[in-house]
N, C-alpha and C positions, 0 to 999 in steps of 0.2 A: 839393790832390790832384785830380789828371785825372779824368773822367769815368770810372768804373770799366767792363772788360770783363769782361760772364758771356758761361760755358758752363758747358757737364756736367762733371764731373770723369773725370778720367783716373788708370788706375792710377797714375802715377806721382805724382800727387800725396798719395799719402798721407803720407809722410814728413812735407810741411809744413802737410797739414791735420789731423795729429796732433797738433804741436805749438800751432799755431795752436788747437786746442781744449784743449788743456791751460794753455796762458797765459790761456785768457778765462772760465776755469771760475771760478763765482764765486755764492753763495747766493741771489743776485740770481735766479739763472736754472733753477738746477741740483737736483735732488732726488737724487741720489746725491752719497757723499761726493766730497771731493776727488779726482782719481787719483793715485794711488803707482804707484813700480815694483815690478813688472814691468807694463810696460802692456801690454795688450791691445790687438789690432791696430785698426786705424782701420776697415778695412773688411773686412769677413766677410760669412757669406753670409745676413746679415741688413739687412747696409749696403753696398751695392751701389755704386760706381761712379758708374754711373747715376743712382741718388738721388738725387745732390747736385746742386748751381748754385753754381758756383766765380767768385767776386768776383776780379779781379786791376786792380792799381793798380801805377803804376811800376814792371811786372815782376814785381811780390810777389804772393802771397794772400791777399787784405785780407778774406776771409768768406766764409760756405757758407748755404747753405740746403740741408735733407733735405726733399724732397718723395716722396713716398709715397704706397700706396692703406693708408687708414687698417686696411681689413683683407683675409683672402684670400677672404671671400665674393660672388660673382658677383653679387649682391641692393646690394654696394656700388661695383660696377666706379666709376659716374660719378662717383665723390668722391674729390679727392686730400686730403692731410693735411700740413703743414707740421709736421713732428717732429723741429726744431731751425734757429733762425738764430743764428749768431755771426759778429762783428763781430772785429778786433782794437783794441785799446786806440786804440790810436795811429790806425786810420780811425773810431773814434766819432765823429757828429758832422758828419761827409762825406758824407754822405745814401748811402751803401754797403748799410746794411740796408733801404732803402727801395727802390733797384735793383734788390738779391735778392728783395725782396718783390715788385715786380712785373714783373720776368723769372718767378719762380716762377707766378703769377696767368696770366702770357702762357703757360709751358710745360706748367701743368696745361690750359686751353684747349686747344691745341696736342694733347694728350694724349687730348680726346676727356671732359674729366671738366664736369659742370653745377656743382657745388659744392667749394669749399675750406676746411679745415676748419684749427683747432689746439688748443693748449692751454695757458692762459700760466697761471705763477703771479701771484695778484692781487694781490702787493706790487710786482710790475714794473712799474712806473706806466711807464717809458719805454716797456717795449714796447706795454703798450698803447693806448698814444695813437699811436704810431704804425700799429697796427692798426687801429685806428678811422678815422686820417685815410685808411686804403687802403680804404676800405669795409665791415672788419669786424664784426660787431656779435655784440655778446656773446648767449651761447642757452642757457646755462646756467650756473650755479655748482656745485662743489663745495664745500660749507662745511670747511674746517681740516681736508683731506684728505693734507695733508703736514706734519708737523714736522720743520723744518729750522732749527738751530743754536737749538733750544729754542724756539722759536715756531711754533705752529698756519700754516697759509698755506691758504688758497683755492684752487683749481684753478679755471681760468675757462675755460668754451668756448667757441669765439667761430667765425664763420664769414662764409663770403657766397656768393651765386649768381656764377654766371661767366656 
């Protein structure tokens, strides 16, 4: 697979970044259930457009990252929030979520933010080695703050200076 090209995403993409998150939904990642139909729209006016950093490989949408200001308090302007990367099956592996990760890293700079912030669950051993190899490091735990598919899971919060 070609070196992947990011950008922002565009309204027009939601159709395929709909689906492309509904294919990669998976307990591994996710703390709400599955989605069913009727689905709810891709972007609202909670998900912005803008949010995201759109992965594209051979034409297609191989991944997204939602970058975000974790809240709307002015006390936290210089801190953006990583609050979701998905990969599709078939680019795992491609170093695609490591792209998104640091385009994201470059666009929250870019943004004017000092720190980058997320949130992974601590069974996700993939992503978080991949976090830590991009300079993350863990700043908290939540102890078995989700049950998901009958197992307690971690919340882990991890961060870095920019």
């Amino acid at each position: 697979m070609p070196e992947p090209f990011i950008r922002v995403a565009l309204p027009a993409d939601e159709a395929e970044l709909a689906l492309l998150d509904r294919a990669a939904w998976s307990p591994l990642h996710a703390v709400l259930p599955a989605p069913q139909p009727p689905y709810q729209p891709f972007f609202d006016e909670r998900h912005l457009p803008q949010d995201y950093l759109v992965a594209e490989a051979e034409g297609r949408v191989v991944g997204y990252l939602r970058l975000v200001h974790p809240s709307a308090l002015p006390s936290q302007a210089h801190i953006r929030q990583i609050q979701g990367l998905v990969v599709s099956d078939a680019a795992r592996g491609k170093g695609i979520g490591r792209a998104l990760l640091r385009a994201a890293i470059e666009e929250a700079r870019r943004r004017g933010a000092r720190r980058i912030t997320l949130r992974v669950l601590g069974h996700n051993a993939p992503a978080r080695r991949l976090y830590e190899a991009e300079g993350f490091a863990v700043e908290g735990v939540l102890p078995e703050e989700f049950l998901i598919e009958g197992k307690y899971v971690d919340d882990v919060v991890m961060g870095r200076s920019l």
